[in-house]
C-alpha positions as CSV (number, residue, x, y, z in Angstrom):
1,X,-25.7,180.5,-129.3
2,X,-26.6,176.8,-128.5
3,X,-24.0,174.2,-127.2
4,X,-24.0,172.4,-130.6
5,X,-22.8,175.7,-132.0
6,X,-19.8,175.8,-129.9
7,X,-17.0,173.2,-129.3
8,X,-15.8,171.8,-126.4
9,X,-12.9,174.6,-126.1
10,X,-15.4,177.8,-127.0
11,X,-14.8,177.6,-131.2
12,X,-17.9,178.8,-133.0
13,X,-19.0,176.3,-135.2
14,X,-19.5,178.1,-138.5
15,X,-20.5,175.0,-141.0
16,X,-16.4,176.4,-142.7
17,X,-14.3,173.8,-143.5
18,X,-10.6,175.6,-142.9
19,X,-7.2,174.1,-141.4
20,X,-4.5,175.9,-140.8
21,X,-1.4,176.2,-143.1
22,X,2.1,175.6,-142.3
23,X,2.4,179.3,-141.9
24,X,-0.5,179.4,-139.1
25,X,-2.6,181.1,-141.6
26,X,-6.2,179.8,-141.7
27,X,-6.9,178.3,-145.2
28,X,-10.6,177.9,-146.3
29,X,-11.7,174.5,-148.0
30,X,-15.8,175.0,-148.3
31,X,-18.5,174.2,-145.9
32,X,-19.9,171.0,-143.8
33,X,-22.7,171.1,-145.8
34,X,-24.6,172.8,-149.4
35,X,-24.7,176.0,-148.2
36,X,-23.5,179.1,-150.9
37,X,-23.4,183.0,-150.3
38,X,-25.8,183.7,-153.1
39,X,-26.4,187.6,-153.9
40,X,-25.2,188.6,-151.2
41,X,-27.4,186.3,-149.2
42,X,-27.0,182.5,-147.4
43,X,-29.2,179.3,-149.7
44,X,-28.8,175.4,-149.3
45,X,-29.8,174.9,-153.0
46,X,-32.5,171.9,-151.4
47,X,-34.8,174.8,-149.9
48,X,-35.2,175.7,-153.8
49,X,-35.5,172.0,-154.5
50,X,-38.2,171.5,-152.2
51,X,-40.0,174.6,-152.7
52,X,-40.1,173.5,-156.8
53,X,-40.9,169.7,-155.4
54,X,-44.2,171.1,-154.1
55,X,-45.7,172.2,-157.4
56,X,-48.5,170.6,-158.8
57,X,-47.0,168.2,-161.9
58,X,-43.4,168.4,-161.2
59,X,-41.9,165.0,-159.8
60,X,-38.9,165.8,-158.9
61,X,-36.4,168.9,-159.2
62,X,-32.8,169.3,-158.5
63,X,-30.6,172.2,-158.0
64,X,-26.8,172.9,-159.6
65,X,-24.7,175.7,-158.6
66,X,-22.8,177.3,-161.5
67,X,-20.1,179.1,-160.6
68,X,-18.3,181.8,-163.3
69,X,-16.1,184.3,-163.1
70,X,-18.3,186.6,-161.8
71,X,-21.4,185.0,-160.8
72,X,-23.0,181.8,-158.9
73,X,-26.0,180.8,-160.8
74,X,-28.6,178.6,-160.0
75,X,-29.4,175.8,-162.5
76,X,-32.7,174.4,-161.9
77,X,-33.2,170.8,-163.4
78,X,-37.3,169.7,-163.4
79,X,-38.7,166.3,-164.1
80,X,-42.7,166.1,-164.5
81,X,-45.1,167.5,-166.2
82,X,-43.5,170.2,-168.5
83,X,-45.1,173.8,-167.7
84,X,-44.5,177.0,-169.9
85,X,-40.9,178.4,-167.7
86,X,-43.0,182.1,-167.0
87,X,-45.8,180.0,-165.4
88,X,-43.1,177.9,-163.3
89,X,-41.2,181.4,-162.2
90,X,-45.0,182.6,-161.2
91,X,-45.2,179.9,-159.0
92,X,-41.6,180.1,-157.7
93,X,-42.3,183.4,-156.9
94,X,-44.7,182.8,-154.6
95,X,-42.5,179.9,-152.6
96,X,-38.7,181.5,-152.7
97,X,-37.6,185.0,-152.3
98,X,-36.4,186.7,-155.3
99,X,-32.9,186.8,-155.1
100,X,-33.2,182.8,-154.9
101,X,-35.1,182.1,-158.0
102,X,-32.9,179.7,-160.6
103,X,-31.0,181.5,-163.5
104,X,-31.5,179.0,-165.4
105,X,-34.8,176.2,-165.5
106,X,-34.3,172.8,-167.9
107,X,-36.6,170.0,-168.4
108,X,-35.3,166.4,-168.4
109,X,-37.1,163.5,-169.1
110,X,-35.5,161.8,-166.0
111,X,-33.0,163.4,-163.4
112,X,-29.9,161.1,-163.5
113,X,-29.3,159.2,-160.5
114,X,-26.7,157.3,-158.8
115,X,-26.1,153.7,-158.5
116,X,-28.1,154.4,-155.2
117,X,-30.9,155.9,-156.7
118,X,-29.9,159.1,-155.4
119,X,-29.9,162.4,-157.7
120,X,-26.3,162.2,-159.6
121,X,-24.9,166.3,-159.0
122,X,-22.0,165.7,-160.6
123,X,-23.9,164.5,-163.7
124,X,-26.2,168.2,-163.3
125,X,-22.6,169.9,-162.6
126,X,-21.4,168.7,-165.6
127,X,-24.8,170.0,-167.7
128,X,-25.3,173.3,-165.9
129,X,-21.9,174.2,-167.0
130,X,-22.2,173.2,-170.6
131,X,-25.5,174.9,-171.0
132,X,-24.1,177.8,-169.1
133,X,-23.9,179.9,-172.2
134,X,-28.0,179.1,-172.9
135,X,-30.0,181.7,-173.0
136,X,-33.5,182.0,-171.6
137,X,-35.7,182.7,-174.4
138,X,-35.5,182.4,-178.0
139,X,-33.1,183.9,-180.0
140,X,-34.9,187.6,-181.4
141,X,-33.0,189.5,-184.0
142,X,-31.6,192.5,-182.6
143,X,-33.6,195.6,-183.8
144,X,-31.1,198.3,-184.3
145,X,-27.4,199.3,-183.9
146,X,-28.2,200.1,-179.7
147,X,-30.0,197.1,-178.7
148,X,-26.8,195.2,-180.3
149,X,-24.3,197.6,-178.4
150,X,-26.3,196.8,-175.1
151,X,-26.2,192.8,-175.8
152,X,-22.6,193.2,-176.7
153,X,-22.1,195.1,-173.3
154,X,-24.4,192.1,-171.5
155,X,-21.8,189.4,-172.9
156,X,-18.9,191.2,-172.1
157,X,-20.3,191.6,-168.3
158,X,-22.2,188.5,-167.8
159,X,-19.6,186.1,-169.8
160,X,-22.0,184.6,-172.0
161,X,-21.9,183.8,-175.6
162,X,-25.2,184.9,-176.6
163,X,-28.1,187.5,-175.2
164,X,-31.4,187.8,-177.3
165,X,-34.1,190.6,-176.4
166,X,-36.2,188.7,-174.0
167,X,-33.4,187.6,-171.6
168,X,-33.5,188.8,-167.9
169,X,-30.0,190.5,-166.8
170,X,-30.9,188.7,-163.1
171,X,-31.3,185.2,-165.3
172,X,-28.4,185.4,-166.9
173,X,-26.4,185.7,-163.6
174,X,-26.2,189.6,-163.4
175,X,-27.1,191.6,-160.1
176,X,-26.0,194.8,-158.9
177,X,-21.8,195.1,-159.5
178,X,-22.8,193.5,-163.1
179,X,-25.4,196.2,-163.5
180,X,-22.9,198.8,-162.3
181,X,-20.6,197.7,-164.8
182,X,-23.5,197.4,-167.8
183,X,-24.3,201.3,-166.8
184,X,-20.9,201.9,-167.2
185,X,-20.2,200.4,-170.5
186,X,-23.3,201.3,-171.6
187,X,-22.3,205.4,-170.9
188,X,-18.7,205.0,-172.9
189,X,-19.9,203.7,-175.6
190,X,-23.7,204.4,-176.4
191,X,-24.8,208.0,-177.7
192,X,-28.2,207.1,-175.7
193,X,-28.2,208.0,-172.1
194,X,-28.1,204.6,-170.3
């Protein structure tokens, strides 16, 4: 550990913001700075931003954290040059490990921005949660009776309104308890092994 980890007295500095209660029980309040626990693994959402920043035709990218019940999802907000999504996530691919690759990817014209000129997040808060029930491709009837039992399963798990045939589980904000639970569901009530 380096001195600017510790404090003065020997407290690790863990980037926590906590105080303690009246109770002496330690209460958490968030972190110093951007960083989330996502999938199991630490991301300040600006190593996404700047890893999207440095592909050719995008101007400038932002990232929102959308937090449901029982997922953080990563909103990805591009302004530039609009690119087909599957060529963007190609790219991404190359520049982000997997489990850090947006849920989510929405073009805008123009990010909004502060009276500052700096990128407005509560303004991309506020849209990542109302488009939190989008899905990622186009809406594709349902073939038969199973694929709708496995969509219904999918919204039930994942929380969202509507799944169509092309959307990823990992996309929509699923990962492996989600899955677990999907498997599960999908056993009780699908004659199909699932």
């Amino acid at each position: 550990l380096t001195e600017r980890a510790l404090t003065p007295d020997g407290w690790y500095r863990s980037g926590d913001l906590a105080c303690f209660n009246k109770n002496n029980q330690l209460i958490f309040n968030g972190r110093v700075d951007s960083q989330i626990k996502l999938r199991g693994h630490r991301l300040k959402p600006g190593e996404v931003e700047a890893a999207v920043a440095g592909i050719e035709g995008i101007d400038a990218a932002a990232v929102a954290v959308h937090k449901s019940a029982n997922a953080v999802q990563l909103v990805l907000f591009v302004q530039g040059r609009e690119i087909p999504e599957a060529d963007l996530r190609i790219q991404l691919q190359a520049r982000v490990p997997h489990w850090a690759m947006p849920n989510r990817i929405h073009w805008l014209e123009q990010l909004p921005l502060t009276t500052n000129g700096k990128i407005n997040y509560q303004i991309l808060q506020r849209l990542a949660a109302e488009t939190a029930a989008a899905t990622t491709a186009d809406e594709v009837d349902l073939a038969d009776d199973l694929e709708q039992q496995v969509a219904t399963i999918w919204q039930q798990t994942l929380q969202s309104k509507t799944v169509a045939r092309e959307d990823n589980f990992l996309f929509l904000g699923g990962d492996s308890l989600p899955a677990l639970a999907v498997v599960s569901l999908g056993r009780a009530s699908c004659r199909e092994r699932v």
